[in-house]
C-alpha positions in Angstrom: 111.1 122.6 96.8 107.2 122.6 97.7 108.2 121.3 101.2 110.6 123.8 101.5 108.5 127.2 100.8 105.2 125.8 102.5 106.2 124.0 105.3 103.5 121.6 106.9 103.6 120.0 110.4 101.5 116.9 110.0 98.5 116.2 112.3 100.6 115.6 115.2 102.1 118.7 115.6 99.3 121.1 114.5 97.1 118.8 117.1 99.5 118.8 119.6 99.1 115.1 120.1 101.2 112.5 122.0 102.1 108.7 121.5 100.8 108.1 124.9 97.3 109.3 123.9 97.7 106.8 121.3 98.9 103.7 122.1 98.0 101.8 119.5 99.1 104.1 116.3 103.1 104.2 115.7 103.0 107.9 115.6 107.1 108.4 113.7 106.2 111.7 113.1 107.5 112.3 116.7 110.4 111.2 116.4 112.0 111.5 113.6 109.8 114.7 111.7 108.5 117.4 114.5 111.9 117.5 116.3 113.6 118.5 113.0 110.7 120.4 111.5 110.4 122.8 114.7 114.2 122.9 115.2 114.6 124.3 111.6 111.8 127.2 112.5 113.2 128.2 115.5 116.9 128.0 114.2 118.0 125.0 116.8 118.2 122.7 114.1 121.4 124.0 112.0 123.2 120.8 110.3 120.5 120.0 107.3 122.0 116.6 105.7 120.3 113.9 103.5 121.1 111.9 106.5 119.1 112.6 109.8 116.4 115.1 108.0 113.7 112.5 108.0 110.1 113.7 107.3 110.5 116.9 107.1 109.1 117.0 103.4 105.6 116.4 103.6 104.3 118.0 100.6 103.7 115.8 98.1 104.0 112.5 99.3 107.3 110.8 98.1 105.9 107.5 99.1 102.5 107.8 96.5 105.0 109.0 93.8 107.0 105.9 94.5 104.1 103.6 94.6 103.2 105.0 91.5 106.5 104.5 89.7 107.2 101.2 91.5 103.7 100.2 89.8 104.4 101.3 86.1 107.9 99.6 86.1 106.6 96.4 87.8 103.5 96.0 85.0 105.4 94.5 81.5 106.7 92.0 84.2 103.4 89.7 84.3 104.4 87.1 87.4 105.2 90.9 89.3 102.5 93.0 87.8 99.6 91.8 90.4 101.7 91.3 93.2 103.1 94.6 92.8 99.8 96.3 92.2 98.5 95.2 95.6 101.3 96.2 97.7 101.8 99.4 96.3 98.0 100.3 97.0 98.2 99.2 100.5 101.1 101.2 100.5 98.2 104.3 99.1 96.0 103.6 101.4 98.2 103.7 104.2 100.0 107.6 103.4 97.5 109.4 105.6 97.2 107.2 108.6 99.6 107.8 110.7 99.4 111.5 110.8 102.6 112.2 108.7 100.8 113.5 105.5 97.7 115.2 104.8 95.0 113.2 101.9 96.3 116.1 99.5 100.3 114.6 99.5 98.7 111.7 98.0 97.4 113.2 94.7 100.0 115.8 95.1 103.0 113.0 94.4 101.0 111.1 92.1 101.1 114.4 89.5 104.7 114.2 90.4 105.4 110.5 89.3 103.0 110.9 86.6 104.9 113.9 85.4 107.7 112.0 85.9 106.9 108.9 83.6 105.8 111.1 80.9 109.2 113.2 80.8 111.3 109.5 81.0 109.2 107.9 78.4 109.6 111.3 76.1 113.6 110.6 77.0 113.8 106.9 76.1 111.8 107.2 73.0 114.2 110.2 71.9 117.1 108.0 73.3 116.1 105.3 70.7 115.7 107.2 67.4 117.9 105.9 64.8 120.6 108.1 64.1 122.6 108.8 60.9 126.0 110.4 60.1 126.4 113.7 58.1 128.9 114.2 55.7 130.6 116.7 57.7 130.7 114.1 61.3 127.9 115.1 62.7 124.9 113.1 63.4 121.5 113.3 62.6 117.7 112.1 63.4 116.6 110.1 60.9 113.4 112.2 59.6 110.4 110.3 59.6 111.0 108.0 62.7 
């Protein structure tokens, strides 16, 4: 919904840069992110589908709240807890680089995920209170738990 009331262009579009000026950086903000992003400002772009609308939400990274969550579920595991510490930080580091998100998408999704983990842990913990059955059917919290 953030994406969708302040729209953000990347680096490569508000730049104006091209792959062939940079050879060396994978730049898939070109093709899969400006063509959709402008097409949907100038009305070109009319067939909005969870399939086909790459990149176009910048804002807050999806990736760092997934690196995040990723992270947190892998930890009880202790053979996956290191392994998946290190790749989600490479994964981090690596948001800004290729011009698809600005530094503040990072932080931005982390306060989503972390958001996130609090509301499902609130959720499991309510899911597991015991639970007890009123005279009349209906069932209750047991107080104190």
């Amino acid at each position: 919904m953030i994406a969708a009331l302040v729209p953000a262009q990347g680096v490569w579009g508000f730049y104006k840069l091209s792959p062939a000026a940079y050879p060396d950086i994978v730049p898939a903000t070109q093709e899969y992110h400006l063509p959709i992003f402008l097409g949907l400002r100038d009305g070109s772009f009319r067939q909005l589908m969870a399939m086909g609308s790459q990149g176009i939400v910048t804002f807050p990274s999806l990736h760092a709240a997934l690196a995040l969550i990723i992270t947190v579920g892998m930890w009880p595991i202790p053979v996956l807890r290191w392994i998946g510490l290190a790749i989600n930080t490479l994964m981090l580091v690596s948001i800004p680089i290729d011009g698809g998100h600005y530094f503040i998408d990072v932080p931005a999704g982390l306060a989503i995920a972390v958001l996130a983990i609090m509301a499902a842990r609130r959720i499991a913990a309510y899911a597991h209170q015991p639970r007890t059955q009123g005279a009349a059917g209906q069932i209750r919290l047991v107080p104190g738990n």
